[in-house]
Structures are given as structure tokens and as C-alpha cells.
Backbone as a ProteinNet text record, in pm:
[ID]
protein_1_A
[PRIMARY]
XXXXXXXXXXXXXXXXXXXXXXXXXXXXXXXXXXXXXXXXXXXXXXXXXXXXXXXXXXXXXXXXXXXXXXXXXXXXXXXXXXXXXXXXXXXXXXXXXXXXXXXXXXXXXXXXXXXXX
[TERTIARY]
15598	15635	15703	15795.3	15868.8	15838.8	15777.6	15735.6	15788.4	15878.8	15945.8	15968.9	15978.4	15936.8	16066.2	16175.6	16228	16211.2	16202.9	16195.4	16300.9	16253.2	16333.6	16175	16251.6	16121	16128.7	16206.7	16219.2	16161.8	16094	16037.1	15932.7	15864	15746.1	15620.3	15678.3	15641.5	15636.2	15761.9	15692.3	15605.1	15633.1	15565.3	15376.7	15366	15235	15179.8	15271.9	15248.3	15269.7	15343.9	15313.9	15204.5	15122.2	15007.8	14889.2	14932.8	14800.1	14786.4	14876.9	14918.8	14907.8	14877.7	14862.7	15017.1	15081.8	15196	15226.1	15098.1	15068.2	15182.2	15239.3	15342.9	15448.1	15463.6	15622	15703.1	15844.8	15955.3	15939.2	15998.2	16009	16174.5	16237.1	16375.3	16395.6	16411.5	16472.2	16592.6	16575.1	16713.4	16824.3	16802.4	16899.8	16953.6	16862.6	16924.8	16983.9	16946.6	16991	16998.5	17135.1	17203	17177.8	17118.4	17093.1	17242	17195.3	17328	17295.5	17430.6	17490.1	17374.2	17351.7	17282.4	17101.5	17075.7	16950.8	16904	17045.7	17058.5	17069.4	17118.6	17127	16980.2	16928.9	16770.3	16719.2	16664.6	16625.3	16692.7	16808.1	16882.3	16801.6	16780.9	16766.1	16613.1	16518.3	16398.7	16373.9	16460.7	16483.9	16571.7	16549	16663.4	16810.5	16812.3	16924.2	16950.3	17050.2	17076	17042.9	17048.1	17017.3	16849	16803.2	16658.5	16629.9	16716.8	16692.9	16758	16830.9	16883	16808.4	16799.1	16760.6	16814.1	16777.4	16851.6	16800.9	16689.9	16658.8	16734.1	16797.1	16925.8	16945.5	16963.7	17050.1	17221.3	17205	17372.7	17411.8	17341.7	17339	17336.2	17284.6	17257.2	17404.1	17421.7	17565.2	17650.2	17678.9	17806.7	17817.6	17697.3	17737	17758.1	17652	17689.6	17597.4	17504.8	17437.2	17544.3	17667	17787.2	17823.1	17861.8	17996.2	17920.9	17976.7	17901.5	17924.3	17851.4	17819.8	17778.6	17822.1	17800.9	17787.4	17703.9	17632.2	17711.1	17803.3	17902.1	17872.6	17922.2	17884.5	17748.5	17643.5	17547.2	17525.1	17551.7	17551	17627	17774.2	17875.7	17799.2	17776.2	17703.9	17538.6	17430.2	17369.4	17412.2	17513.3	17570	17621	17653	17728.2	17670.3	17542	17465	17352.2	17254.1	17118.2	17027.6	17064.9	16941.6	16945.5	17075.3	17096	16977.2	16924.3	16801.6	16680.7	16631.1	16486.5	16368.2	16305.3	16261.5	16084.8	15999.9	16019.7	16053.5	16049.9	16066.9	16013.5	15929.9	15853.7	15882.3	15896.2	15910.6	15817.4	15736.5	15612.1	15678.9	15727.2	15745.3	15860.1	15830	15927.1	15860.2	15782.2	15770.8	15826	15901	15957.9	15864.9	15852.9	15766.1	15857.8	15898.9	16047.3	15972.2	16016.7	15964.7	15854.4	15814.2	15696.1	15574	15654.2	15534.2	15395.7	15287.9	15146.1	15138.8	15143.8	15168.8	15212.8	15350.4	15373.2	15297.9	15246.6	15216.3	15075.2	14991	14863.1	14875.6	15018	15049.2	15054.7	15131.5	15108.5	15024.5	14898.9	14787.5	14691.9	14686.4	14635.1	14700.5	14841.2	14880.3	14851.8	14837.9	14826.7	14660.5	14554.7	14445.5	14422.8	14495.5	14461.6	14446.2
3420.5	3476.4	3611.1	3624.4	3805.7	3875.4	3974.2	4082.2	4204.6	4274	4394	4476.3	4601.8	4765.4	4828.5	4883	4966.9	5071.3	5233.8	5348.1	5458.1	5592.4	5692	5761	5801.6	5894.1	6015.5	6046.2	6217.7	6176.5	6104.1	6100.9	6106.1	6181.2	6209	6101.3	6031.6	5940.9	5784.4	5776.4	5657.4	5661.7	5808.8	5815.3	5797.3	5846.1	5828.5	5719.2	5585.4	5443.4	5381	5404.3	5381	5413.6	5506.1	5544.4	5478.6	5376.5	5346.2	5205	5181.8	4982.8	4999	4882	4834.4	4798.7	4793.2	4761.2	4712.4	4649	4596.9	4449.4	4383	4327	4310.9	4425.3	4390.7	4498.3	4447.3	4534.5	4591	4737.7	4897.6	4938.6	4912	4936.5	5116	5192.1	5353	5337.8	5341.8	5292.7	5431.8	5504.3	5658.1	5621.3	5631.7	5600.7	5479.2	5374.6	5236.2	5168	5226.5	5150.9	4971.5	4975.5	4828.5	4767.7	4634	4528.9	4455.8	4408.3	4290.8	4187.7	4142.5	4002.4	4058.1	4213.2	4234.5	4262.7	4314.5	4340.5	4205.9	4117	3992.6	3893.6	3924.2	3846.4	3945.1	4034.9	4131	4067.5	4073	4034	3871.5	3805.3	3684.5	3619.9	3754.5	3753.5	3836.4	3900.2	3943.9	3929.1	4003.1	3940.8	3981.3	4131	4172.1	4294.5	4310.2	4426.8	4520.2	4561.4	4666.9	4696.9	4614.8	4598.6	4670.3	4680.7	4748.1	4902.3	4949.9	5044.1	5153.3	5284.5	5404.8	5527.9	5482	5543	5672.4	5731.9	5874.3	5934	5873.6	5965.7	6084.6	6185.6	6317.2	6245.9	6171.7	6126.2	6084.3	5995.6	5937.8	6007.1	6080.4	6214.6	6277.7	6375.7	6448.1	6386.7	6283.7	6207.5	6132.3	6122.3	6113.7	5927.2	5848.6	5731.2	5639.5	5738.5	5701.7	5659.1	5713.8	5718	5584.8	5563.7	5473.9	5320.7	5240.3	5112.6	5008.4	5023.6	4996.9	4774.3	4744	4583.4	4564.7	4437.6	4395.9	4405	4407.1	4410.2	4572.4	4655.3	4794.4	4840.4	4771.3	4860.6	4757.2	4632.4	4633.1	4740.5	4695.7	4811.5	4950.7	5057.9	5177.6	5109.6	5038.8	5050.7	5051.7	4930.9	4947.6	5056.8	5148.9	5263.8	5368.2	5402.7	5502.8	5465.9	5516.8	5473.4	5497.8	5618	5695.7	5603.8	5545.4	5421.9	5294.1	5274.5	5210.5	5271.1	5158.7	5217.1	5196.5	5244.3	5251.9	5261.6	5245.3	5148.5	4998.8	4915.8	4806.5	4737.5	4635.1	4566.8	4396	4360.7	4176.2	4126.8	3990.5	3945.9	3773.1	3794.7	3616.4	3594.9	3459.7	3466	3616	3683.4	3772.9	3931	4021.8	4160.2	4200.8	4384.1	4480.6	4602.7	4613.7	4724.4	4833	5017.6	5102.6	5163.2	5249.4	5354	5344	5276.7	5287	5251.9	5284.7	5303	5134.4	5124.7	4939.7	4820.9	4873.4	4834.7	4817.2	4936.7	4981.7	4889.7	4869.4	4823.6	4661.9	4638.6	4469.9	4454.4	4496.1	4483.8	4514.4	4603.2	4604.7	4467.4	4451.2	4323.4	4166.4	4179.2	4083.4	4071.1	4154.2	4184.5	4171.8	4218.6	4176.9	4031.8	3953.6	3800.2	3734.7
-4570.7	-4699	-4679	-4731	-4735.7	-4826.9	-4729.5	-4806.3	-4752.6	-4841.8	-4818.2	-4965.7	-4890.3	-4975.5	-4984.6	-5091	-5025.4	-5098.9	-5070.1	-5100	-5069	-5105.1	-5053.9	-5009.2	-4858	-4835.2	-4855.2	-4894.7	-4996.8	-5116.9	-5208.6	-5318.5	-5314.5	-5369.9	-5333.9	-5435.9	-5553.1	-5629.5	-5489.2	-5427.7	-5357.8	-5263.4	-5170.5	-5070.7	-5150.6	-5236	-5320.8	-5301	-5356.6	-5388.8	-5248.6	-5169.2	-5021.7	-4955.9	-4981.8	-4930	-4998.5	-5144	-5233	-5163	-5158.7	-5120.1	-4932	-4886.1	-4804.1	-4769.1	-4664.8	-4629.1	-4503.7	-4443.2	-4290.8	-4369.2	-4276.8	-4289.4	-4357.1	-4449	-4542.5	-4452.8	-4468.1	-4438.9	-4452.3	-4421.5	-4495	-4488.9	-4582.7	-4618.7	-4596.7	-4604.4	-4645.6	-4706.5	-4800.4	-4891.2	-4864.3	-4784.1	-4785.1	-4678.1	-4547.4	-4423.8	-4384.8	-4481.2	-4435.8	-4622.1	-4613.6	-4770.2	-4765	-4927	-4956.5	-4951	-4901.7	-4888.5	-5001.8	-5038.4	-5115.7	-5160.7	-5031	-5035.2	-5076.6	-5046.8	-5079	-5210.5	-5258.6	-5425.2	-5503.1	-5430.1	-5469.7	-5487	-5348.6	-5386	-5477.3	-5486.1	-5606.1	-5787.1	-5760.8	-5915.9	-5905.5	-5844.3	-5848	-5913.5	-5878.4	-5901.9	-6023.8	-6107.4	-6245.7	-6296	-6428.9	-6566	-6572.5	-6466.4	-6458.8	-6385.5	-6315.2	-6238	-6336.1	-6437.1	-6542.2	-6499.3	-6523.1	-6486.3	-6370	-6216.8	-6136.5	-6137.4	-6227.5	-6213.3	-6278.2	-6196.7	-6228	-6334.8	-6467.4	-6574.3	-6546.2	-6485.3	-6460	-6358.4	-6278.8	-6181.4	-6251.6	-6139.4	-6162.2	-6244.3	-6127	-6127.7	-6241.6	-6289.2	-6434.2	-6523.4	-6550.3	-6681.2	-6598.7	-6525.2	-6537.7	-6539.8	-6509.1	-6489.8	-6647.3	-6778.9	-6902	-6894.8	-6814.3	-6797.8	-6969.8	-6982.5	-7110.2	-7236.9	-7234.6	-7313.8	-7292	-7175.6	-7135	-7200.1	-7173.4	-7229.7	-7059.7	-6943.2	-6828.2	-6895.6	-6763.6	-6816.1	-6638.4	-6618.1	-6565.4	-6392.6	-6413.7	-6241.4	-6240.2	-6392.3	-6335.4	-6266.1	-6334	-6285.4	-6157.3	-6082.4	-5932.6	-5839.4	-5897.7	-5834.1	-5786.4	-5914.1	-5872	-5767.5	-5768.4	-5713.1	-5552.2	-5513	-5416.5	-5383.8	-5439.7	-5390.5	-5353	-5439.9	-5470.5	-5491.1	-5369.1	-5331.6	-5457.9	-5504.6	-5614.2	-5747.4	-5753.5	-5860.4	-5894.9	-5710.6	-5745.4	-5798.7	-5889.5	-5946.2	-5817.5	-5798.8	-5682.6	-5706.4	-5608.7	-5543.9	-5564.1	-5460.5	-5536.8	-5434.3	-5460.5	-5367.3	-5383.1	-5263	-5313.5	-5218.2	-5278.3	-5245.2	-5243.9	-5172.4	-5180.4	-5339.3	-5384.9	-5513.9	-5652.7	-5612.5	-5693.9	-5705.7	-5765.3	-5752.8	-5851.5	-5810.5	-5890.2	-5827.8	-5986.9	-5983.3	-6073	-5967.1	-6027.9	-5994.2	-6058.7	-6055.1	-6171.5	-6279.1	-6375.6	-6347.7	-6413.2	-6373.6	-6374.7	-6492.8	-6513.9	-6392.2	-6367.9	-6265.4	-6141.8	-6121.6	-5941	-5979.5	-6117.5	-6129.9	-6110.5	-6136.9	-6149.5	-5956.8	-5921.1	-5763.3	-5699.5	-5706.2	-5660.6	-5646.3	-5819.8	-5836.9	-5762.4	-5766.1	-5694.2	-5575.7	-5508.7	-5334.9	-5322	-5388.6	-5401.7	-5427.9	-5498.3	-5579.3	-5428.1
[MASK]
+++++++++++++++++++++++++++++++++++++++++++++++++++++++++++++++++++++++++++++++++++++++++++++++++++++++++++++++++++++

């Protein structure tokens, strides 16, 4: 089964959730030093509703650059994730056919429990 993580280890929110979860056999991506590929954004989109879904509306980048304005459609927000690491919502963990995108408390409580089941 594949199980892989990817993060930024300058965030101090994943390094948190990396330290709560167990991570003895999943990948460990560094999404800074080693930019997500195509095909990884691709299994990710595949296991949710939409690249929107993975994208990081809290970016620096996003707020100055005034992207809240523009009206972004579904190639845009792959395009920028590919381009720009911080674009991903992060962490993001895949468990076999299952993804858990993000930081929310909710979230990180849904993957605990999964990894416990």
C-alpha cells in the first residue's frame, strides 16, 4: 500500500503533525527541496474533488499577488501548484486509495483515526 507525506520542513504546523503521526513506512516528500511532479499532483487530484481542494488559499503569494480577485479555474490552480511549492495545502498524506489534505484539527483527527483503524 502507498503511503506518503509531503510537507515543508520550515513549517512549523507540519513539523508538529509529523511528530503526532507515526510515519515508519510512508514516503517523506520535502515539497521545497524536491518540487512535486505532474504525475504526483495527479494521484492527489485523483483521490479528490479538485485541484482547488489542494490549493493553499493562505499563501503569502496568494494574498499579494490579489489572486482572491482573479476568477482562477481548475488548470489554473494545477498550473500554480506546479510552479510554486507554498501553493500546496500542506500537509498532505496518502494512505493507499485514501488523501488527508491540510492542517485542520478535523483533518489531522480523521488520519489519526485512520492509521489507528
Amino acid at each position: 500500500m502507498t503511503k506518503q507525506a509531503f510537507y515543508l520542513k520550515t513549517c512549523d504546523t507540519c513539523k508538529r503533525i509529523l511528530k503526532e503521526i507515526d510515519t515508519t513506512g510512508f514516503e517523506l516528500f520535502e515539497i521545497k527541496s524536491t518540487p512535486i511532479t505532474e504525475e504526483q499532483l495527479e494521484k492527489m487530484r485523483s483521490l479528490t474533488d479538485s485541484y482547488e481542494s489542494l490549493f493553499n488559499k493562505r499563501a503569502k503569494k496568494y494574498t499579494a499577488e490579489k489572486m482572491k480577485e482573479q476568477n482562477l479555474q481548475e488548470d489554473d490552480y494545477k498550473k500554480l501548484i506546479l510552479e510554486e511549492y507554498t501553493f500546496l495545502k500542506r500537509p498532505v498524506f496518502i494512505i493507499g486509495d485514501k488523501i488527508f489534505i491540510g492542517n485542520s484539527k478535523k483533518n489531522i483527527e480523521a488520519l489519526k483515526a485512520y492509521l489507528n483503524s
